[in-house]
C-alpha positions as CSV (number, residue, x, y, z in Angstrom):
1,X,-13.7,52.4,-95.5
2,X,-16.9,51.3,-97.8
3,X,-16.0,51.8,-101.1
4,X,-19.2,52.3,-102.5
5,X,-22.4,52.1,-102.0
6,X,-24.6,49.9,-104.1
7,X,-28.2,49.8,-104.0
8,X,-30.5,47.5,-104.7
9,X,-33.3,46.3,-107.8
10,X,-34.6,43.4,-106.4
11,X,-36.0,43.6,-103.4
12,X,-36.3,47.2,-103.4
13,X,-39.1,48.2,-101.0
14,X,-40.1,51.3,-99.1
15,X,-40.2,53.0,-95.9
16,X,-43.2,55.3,-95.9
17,X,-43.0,58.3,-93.1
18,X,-45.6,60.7,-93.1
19,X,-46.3,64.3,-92.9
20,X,-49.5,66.2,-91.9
21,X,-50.1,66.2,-95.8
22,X,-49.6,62.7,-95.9
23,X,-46.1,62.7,-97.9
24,X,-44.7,59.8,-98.7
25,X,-41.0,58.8,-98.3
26,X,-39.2,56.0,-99.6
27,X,-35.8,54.2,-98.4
28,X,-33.8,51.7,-100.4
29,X,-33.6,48.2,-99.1
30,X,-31.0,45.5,-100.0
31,X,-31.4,43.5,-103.2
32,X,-29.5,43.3,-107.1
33,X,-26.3,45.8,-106.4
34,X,-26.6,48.9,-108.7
35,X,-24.5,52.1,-108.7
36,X,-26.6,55.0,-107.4
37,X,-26.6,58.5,-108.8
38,X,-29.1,61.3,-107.0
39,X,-29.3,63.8,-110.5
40,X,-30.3,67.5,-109.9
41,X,-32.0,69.1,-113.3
42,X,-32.2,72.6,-113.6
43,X,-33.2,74.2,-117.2
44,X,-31.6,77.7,-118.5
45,X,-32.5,79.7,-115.7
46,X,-31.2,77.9,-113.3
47,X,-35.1,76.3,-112.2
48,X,-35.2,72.8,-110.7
49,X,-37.2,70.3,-112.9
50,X,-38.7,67.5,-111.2
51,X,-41.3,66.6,-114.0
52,X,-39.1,64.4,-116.2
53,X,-39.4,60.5,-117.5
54,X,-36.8,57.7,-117.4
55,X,-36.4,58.2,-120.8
56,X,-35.1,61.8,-120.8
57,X,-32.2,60.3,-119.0
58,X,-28.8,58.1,-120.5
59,X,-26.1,57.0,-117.8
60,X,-22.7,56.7,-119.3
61,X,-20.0,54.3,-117.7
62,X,-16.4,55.0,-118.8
63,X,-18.4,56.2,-122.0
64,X,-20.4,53.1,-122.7
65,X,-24.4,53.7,-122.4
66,X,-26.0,51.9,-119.7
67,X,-29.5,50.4,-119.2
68,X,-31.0,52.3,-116.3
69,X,-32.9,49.6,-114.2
70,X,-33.3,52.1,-111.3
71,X,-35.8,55.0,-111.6
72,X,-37.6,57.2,-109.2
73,X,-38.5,61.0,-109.1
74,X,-40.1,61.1,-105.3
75,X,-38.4,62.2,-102.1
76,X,-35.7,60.5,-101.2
77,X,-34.8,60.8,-97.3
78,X,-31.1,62.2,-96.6
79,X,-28.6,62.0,-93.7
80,X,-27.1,65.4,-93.8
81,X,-24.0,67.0,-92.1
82,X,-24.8,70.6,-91.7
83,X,-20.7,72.0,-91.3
84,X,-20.3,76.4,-90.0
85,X,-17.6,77.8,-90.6
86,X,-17.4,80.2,-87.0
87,X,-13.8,81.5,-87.5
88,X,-12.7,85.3,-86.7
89,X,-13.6,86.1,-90.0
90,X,-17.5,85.5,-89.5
91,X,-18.2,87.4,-86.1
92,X,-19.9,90.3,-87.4
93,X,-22.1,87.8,-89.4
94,X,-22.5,84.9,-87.0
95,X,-26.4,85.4,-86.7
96,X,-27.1,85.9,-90.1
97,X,-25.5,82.4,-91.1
98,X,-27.1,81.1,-88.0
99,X,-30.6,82.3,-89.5
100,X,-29.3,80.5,-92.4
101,X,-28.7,76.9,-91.2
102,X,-31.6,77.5,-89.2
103,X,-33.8,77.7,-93.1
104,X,-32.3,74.9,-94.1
105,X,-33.0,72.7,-90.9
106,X,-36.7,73.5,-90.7
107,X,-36.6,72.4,-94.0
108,X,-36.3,68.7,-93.7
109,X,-38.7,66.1,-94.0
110,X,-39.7,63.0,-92.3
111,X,-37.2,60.5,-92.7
112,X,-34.4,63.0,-93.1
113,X,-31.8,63.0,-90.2
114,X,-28.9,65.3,-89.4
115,X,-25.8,66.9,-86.7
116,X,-24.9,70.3,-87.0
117,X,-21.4,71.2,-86.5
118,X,-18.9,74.0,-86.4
119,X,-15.1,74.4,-86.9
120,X,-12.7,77.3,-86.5
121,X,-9.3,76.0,-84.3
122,X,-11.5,73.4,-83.6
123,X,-13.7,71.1,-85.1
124,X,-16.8,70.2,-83.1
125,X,-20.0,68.4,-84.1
126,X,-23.7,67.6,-82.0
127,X,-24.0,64.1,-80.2
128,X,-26.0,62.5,-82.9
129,X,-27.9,62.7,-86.0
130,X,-31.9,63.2,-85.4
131,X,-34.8,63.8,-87.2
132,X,-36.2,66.3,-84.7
133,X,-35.8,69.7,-85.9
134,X,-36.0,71.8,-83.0
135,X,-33.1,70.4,-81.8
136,X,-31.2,70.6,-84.4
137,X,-31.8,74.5,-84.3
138,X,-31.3,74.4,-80.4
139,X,-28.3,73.0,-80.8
140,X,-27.4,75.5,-83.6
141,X,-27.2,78.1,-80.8
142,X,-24.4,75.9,-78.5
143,X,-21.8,75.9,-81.6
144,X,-18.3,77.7,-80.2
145,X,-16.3,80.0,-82.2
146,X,-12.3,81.0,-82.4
147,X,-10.1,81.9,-85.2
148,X,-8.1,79.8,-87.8
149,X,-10.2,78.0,-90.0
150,X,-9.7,74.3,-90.0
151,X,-12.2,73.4,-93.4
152,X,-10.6,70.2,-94.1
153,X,-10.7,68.8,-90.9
154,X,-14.4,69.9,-90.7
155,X,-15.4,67.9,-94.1
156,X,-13.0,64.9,-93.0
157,X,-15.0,64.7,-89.4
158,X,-18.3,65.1,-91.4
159,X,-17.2,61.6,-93.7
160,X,-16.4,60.2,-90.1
161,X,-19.9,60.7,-88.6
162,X,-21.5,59.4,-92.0
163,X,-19.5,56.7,-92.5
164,X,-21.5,53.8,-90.4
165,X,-25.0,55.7,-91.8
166,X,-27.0,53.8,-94.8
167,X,-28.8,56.0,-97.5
168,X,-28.3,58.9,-99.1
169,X,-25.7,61.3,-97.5
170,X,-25.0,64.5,-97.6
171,X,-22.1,67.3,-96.2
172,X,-23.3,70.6,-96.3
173,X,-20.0,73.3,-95.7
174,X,-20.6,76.9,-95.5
175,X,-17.1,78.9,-95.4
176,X,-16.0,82.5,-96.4
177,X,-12.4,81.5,-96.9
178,X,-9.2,79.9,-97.5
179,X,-8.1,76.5,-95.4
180,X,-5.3,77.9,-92.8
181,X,-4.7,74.8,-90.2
182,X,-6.2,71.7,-91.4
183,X,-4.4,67.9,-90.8
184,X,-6.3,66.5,-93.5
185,X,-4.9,67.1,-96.8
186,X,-7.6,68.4,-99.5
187,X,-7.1,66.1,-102.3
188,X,-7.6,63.0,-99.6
189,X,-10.9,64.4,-98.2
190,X,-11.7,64.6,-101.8
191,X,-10.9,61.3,-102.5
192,X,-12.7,60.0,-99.2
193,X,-15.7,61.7,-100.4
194,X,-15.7,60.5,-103.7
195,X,-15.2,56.8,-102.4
196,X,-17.7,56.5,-99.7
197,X,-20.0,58.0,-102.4
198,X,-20.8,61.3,-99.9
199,X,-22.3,64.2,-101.7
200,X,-20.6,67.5,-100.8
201,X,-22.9,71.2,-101.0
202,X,-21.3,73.9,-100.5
203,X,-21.7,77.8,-99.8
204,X,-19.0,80.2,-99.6
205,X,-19.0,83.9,-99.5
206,X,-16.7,86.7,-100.0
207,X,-16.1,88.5,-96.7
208,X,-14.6,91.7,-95.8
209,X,-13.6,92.4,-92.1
210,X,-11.1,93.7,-89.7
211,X,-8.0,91.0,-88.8
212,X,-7.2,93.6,-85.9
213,X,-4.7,95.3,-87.7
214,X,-6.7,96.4,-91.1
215,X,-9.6,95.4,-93.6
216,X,-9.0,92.1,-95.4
217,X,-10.7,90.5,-97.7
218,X,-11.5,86.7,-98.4
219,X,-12.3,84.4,-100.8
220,X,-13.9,80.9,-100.1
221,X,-11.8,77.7,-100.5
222,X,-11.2,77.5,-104.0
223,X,-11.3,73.4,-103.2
224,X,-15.0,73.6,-102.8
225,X,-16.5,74.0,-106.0
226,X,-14.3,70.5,-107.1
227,X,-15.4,69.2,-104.0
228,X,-19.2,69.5,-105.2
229,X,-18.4,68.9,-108.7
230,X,-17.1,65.8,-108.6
231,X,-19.4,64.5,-105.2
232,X,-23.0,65.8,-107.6
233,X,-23.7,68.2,-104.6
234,X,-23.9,72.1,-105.6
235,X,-21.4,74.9,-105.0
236,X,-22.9,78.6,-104.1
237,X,-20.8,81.2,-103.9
238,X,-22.1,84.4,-102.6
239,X,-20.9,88.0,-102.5
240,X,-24.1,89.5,-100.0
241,X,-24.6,87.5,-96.5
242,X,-28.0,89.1,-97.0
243,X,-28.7,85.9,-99.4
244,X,-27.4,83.0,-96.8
245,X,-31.3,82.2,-95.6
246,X,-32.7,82.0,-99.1
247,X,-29.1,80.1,-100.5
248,X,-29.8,77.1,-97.5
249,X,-33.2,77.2,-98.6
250,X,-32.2,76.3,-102.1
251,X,-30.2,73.7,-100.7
252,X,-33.0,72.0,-99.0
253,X,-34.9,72.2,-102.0
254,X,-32.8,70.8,-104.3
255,X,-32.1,67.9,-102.2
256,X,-35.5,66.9,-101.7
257,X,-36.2,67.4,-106.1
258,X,-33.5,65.0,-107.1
259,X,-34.1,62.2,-109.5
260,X,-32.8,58.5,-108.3
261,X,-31.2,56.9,-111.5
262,X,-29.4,53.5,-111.2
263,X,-27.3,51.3,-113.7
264,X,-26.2,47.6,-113.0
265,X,-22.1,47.6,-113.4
266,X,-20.4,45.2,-115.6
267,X,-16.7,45.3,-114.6
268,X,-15.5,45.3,-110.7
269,X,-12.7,45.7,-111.4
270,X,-11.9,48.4,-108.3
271,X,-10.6,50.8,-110.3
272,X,-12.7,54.0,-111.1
273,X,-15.0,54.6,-113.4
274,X,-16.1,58.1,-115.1
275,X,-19.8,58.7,-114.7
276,X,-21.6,60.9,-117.0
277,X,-25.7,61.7,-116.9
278,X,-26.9,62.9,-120.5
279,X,-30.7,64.6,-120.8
280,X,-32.0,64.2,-124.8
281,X,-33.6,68.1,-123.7
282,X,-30.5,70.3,-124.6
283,X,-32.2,73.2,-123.0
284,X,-31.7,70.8,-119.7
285,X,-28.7,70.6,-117.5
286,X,-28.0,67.7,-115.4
287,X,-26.0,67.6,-112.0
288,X,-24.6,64.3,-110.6
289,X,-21.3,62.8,-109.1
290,X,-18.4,61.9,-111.8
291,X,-17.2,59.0,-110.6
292,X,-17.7,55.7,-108.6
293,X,-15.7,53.0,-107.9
294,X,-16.7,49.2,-107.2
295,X,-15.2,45.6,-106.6
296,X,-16.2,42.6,-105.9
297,X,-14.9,42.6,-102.0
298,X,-18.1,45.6,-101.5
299,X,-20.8,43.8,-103.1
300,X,-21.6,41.2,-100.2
301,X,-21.6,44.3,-97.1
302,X,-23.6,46.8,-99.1
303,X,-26.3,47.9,-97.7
């Protein structure tokens, strides 16, 4: 298990892919190891802001300011693990969520790559990530259903298929309800996440629907909103399916208007370390992971 993922200063340089409006799309190379952290800003209204300096920004390790040698506000290419949750519970509302992945997929850019999975009393996932988006969406439309939902098995498989993949990376879990048959444990996939430095989006949604027997209703993992907390990803918790298409649009958006801020660490010691972004605009909210961990044994494989 990497565990973490420490970018480079030195001899940063970047991979330009390009769109018919000819945008540009960096990648990190290796270099000077720094700790990483991909910031969402949004001001009172919940807005993204994608206009601000390196100087609205402080990095805080274990408390202690840090100099931020690492700065960049363009579009960062992602590796993303798009996650359904097609259990019992989501029949009536299988082609709305479908619609929904399907918004966020057409979504990505050049230099973005992905696999779409689904789990249910199974976990499944497509062959491999690619940047083609029509397949992505084809292969939306091959994902099974069934009936328990196995959410912590899903997110653990999702850390598996990202683990050997360089860059920024990204689980995105959609689920209107509780864990009922995992194997993984939820504080381990936590854990996992937070180690291999994987950012973790989520989107439940309060369901109502026949179990066969009478009307229930559900609640989404209650897990999930720590799971994005503590990863810097976003939690969305929805009480209409009607808003899935524009909530996975939101998604895409926000992960394609995050800042890049980086810090060179001073003790690696591989123990962890509290992480803390600060913006000097207190009508400004920032959104990034909480913790990192780093030792020595990393530095010489990181990519």
């Amino acid at each position: 298990m990497r565990v973490t993922a420490l970018l480079s200063v030195g001899l940063i340089s970047l991979v330009f892919a390009t769109t018919s409006a000819q945008q540009q799309v960096p990648m990190f190379r290796s270099g000077t190891d720094i700790v990483p952290l991909y910031v969402t800003v949004t001001d009172r209204n919940g807005r993204l802001v994608a206009n601000l300096i390196q100087e609205d920004f402080e990095i805080y390790d274990n408390e202690v300011q840090q100099e931020i040698v690492v700065f960049r506000n363009d579009v960062q290419p992602i590796s993303v693990v798009v996650m359904l949750d097609t259990s019992a519970s989501m029949t009536g509302k299988l082609k709305l969520l479908m619609a929904g992945a399907e918004q966020f997929l057409i979504r990505m850019l050049p230099g973005d790559q992905g696999r779409v999975g689904a789990f249910n009393d199974k976990v499944e996932l497509s062959p491999e990530f690619t940047g083609d988006r029509d397949r992505l969406v084809t292969e939306l439309g091959t994902l099974d259903f069934g009936n328990p939902t196995r959410l912590y098995d899903a997110i653990a498989a999702s850390l598996d298929a990202l683990r050997e993949i360089e860059g920024r990376r990204v689980i995105l879990v959609f689920t209107d309800g509780d864990d009922t048959s995992s194997n993984a444990n939820s504080n381990d996939v936590l854990d996992r996440a937070v180690a291999e430095e994987v950012m973790i989006y989520a989107i439940g949604l309060r369901a109502e629907y026949f179990n066969g027997a009478r009307m229930v209703r559900s609640r989404p993992d209650r897990n999930l909103r720590k799971y994005a907390q503590e990863t810097g990803g976003g939690y969305f918790e929805l009480r209409n399916d009607d808003a899935l298409g524009s909530t996975f649009t939101r998604v895409a958006q926000e992960l394609h208007s995050q800042y890049v801020i980086g810090f060179t660490p001073t003790a690696l010691d591989g123990e962890p370390h509290t992480l803390e972004v600060r913006l000097r605009n207190p009508g400004l909210t920032a959104r990034a992971r909480r913790s990192y961990i780093t030792s020595v044994e990393n530095l010489s494989g990181s990519p």
